[in-house]
Every structure is written in C-alpha cells, then in structure tokens.
N, C-alpha and C positions, 0 to 999 in steps of 0.2 A: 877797583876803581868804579864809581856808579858811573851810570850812564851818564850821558851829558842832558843838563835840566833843560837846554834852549830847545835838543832834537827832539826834544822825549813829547810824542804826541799818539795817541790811545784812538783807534776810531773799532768803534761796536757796530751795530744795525742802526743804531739811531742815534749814538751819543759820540761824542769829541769830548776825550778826556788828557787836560794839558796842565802841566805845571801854573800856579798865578804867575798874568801877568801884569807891570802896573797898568794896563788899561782894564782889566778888570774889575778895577776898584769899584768906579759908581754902581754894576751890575749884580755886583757882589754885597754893596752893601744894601741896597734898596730888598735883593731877595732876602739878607738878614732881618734886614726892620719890617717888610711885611710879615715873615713867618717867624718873630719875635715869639709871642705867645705859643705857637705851636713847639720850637724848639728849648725855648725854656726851659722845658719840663724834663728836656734826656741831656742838659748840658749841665758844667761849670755852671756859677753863676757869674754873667755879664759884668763887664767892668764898666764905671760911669759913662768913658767915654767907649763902649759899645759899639764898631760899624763908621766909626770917624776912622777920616785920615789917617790919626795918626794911631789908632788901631791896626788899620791897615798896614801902615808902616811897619809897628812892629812886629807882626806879624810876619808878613814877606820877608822880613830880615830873619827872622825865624828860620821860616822855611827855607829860604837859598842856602844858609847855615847848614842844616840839617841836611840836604842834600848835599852836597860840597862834602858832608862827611860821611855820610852815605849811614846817617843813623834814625833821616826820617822823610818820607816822599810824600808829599802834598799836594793835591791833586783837586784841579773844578771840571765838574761835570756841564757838559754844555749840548742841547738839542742838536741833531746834525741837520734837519729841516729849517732852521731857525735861528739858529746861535744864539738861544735863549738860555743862561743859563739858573742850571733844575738845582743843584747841591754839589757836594764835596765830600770826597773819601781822604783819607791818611793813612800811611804805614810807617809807624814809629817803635820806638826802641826796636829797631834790627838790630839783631845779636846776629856777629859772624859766625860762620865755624868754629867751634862743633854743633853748635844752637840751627845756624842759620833759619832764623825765624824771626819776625816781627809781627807788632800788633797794630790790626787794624779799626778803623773810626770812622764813620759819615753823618754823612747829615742829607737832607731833602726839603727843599721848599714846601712850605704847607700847600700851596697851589699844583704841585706836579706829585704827592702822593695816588698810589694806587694806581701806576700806567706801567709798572714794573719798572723804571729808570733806574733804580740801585740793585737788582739784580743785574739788569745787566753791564752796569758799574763796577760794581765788585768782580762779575764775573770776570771782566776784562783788565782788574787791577792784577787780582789773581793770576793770570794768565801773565800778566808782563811781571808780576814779582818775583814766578818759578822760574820763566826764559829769561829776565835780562838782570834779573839781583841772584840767580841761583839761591832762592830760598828754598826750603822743605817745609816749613810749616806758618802759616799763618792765623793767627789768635786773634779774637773777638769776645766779647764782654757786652754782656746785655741787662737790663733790666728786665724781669720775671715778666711784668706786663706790658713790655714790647711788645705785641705780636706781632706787627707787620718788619721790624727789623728781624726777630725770630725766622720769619718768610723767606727774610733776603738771605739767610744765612743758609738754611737747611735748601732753598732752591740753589746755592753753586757747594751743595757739598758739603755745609761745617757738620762737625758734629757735635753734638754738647758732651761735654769734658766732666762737669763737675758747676758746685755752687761756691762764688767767692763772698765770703763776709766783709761788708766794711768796703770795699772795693776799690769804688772811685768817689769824691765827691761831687753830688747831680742836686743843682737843684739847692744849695747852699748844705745838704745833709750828705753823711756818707751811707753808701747806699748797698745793698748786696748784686749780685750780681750774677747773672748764668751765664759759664765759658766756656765756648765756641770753639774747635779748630780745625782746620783745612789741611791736609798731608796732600803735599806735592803727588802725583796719582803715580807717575813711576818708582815711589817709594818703596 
C-alpha cells in the first residue's frame, strides 16, 4: 500500500518537498513559462496548450492516478525560507518485487540552478523511496551533456550503469542516453 499522498511531506535543510497540490497551479506554471527555454532542451516536446489549466489538470489527474497505484510519485520542490517553488522530481514505473525499483525525473527552474537544490532533492526522494516504498534501486537516464544533472546524480550516490540508444524522446528527437543507478546502501 503507498503511503498516503495528502501525509506525504519531505523537508531537507532547505527545501519542502510535497505531492501537487491544486493551489500549486499558478506557481507552478509561471516557473514553467519562465524557464521554458531553458527546460526545452532536456524535455518532451511541450503540448500547445503548455502550463494551462487544463495541462494542469491533466496532469494532477495523472499524478493522484499514479500514486493511488503506487506505480509513479510526483513530487514539487519548494524553498523552506520562502515557499518559492525551485522544480520537481518523479519516481515512475515502480516495479514491485522482485525488481523493486523505479525510475527517476526532475526538473529545476532556470533561475534556481547551481545553489545545489536537486541534489539535495533527490537526496531526500531517495531517502523516502528506500524507507517508505521499500525500493532497492533507483534508475536515472541522462543526456551525455548534462553536466550539471550528471552533478546531481554522482553527489547522492548514482552510478553510471551503461549507454542507452534511442532512449527517451527530448526535444522532438530520440536521444541516447547515460544510465544512472542508486542501490539501497544496506544492500
């Protein structure tokens, strides 16, 4: 049984990290449309309606979805100084037992790179996916010239696995990609 999405609240050194909620919305889209440009470049390509409403919508419908089955956790990152929020991690396709593993996703506002905020992010996704999902392994997928995502990975731990062809599609192309993963530490 996952956790429950309403309890489930993550606090770091500096960051509050909570399941969306819909008051999120306007916060959530203003940091998309300003760091458009910048996030373009490591995502999907953007659908028309991009950061609307009813993106929103479907989206958070998504998400509660996904949680409720306990096959993907979604998660925004928010200042603990400020409750400005910086980005957003994901932990998707969780494979039960015997796998127990899933794969993880973020993102970061072009205005709050390079303060370490998704290290210590992920360190603390990490940390609640081994204690309260009992995972053993957590997987990440990068682009070659990532580096500062490359940063965040090898600062909580990943370690690179291998090179996937073809991967993900970024950016409207499919892209190769360098794989990350994290072993629960009392493994």
């Amino acid at each position: 049984m996952p956790p429950r999405r309403k309890d489930t609240v993550l606090v770091s050194e500096r960051l509050v990290i909570t399941p969306a909620r819909k008051s999120d919305f306007e916060d959530w889209s203003e940091l998309r449309k300003s760091s458009r440009k910048h996030l373009e470049r490591w995502e999907p390509l953007w659908s028309k309606d991009a950061n609307s409403r009813a993106d929103w919508t479907r989206r958070t419908h998504a998400w509660k979805n996904g949680w409720k089955s306990g096959r993907a956790f979604v998660f925004l990152i928010r200042r603990l100084k400020d409750d400005r929020l910086v980005g957003g991690i994901s932990l998707t396709n969780v494979r039960p037992w015997p796998a127990s593993a899933a794969s993880m996703g973020y993102w970061l506002g072009k205005d709050f790179q390079g303060h370490g905020y998704m290290a210590e992010g992920v360190g603390a996704v990490c940390q609640w996916s081994f204690s309260e999902l009992g995972l053993y392994r957590i997987e990440a997928g990068i682009l070659a010239s990532n580096l500062r995502s490359r940063k965040v990975l090898e600062t909580n731990g990943f370690q690179e696995e291998g090179h996937a062809k073809a991967y993900l599609e970024i950016a409207g192309e499919r892209r190769d990609h360098v794989l990350f993963a994290l072993v629960r530490p009392d493994s």
